[in-house]
C-alpha positions as CSV (number, residue, x, y, z in Angstrom):
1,X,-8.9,-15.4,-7.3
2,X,-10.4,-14.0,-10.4
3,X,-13.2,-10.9,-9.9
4,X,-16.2,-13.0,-9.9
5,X,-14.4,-15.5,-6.9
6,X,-14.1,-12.1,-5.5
7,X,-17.5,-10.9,-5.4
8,X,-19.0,-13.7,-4.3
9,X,-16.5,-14.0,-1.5
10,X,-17.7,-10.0,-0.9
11,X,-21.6,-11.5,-1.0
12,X,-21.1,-14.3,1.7
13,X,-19.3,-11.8,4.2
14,X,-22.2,-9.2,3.9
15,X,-20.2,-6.1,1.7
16,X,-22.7,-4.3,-0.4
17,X,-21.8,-1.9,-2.6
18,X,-19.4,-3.4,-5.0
19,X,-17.6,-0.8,-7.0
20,X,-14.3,-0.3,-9.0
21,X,-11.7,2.4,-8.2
22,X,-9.2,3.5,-10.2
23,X,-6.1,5.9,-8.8
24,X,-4.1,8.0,-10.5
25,X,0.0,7.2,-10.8
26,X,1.6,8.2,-7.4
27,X,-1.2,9.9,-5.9
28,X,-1.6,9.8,-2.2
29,X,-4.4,10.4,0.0
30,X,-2.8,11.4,3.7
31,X,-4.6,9.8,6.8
32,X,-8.1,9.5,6.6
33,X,-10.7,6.8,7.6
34,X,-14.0,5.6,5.8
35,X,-17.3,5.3,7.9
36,X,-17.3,1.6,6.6
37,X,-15.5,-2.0,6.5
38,X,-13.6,-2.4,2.9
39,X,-11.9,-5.6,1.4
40,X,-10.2,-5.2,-2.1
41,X,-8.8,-7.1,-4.8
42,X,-6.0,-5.3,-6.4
43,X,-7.1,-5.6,-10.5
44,X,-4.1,-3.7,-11.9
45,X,-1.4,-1.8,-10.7
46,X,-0.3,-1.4,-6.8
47,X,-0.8,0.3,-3.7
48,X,0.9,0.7,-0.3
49,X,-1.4,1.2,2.6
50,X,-0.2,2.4,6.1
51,X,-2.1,2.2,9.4
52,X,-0.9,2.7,13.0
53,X,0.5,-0.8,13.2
54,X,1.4,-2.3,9.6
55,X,2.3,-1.4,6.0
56,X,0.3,-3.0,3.4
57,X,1.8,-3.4,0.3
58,X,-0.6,-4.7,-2.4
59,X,-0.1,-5.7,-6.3
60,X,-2.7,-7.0,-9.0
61,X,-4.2,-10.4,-7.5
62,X,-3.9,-9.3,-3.8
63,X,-6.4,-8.2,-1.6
64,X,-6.5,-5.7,1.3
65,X,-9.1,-5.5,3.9
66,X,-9.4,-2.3,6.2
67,X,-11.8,-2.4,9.2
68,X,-14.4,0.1,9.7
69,X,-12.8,4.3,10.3
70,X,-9.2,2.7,10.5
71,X,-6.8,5.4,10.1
72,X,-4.9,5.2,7.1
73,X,-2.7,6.9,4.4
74,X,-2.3,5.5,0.7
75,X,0.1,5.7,-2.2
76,X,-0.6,4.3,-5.2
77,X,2.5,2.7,-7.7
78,X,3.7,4.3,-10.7
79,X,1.1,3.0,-12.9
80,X,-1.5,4.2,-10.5
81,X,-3.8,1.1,-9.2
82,X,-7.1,-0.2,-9.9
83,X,-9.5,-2.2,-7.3
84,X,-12.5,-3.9,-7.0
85,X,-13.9,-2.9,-3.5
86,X,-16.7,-4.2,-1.2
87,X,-17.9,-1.9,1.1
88,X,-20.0,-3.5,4.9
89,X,-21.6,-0.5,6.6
90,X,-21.3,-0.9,10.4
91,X,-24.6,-2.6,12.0
């Protein structure tokens, strides 16, 4: 699925707020939640995502969705990781 699949995938699920984030090379960000839904395609790079229950392990052409305040820790891959990220506030 190339970006503009992507976004228009984002647009008929009801994420607003498109936006690209970049990560630097084997950051991490220890648990944390966001005060919204997010679903991601990976653009470059990789990232590891763990929650309670699973690890996700994501690389350039995958996508990761997260529901809204899931608690969660991230590393990103040695060449850090760069996403294209919708963003559905809960109604």
């Amino acid at each position: 699925m190339n970006q503009e699949q992507f976004k228009q995938l984002l647009t008929q699920e009801g994420f607003q707020d498109l936006v690209i984030v970049e990560r630097e090379a084997d950051g991490y960000l220890d648990t944390h939640t966001h005060p919204f839904e997010a679903k991601a395609l990976i653009l470059e790079g990789s990232i590891v995502i763990q929650t309670e229950n699973e690890t996700i392990s994501c690389v350039k052409g995958d996508i990761f969705h997260l529901g809204h305040a899931k608690p969660h820790t991230e590393r990103y891959g040695p060449s850090g990781v760069k996403y294209l990220v919708g963003r559905k506030s809960e109604a």
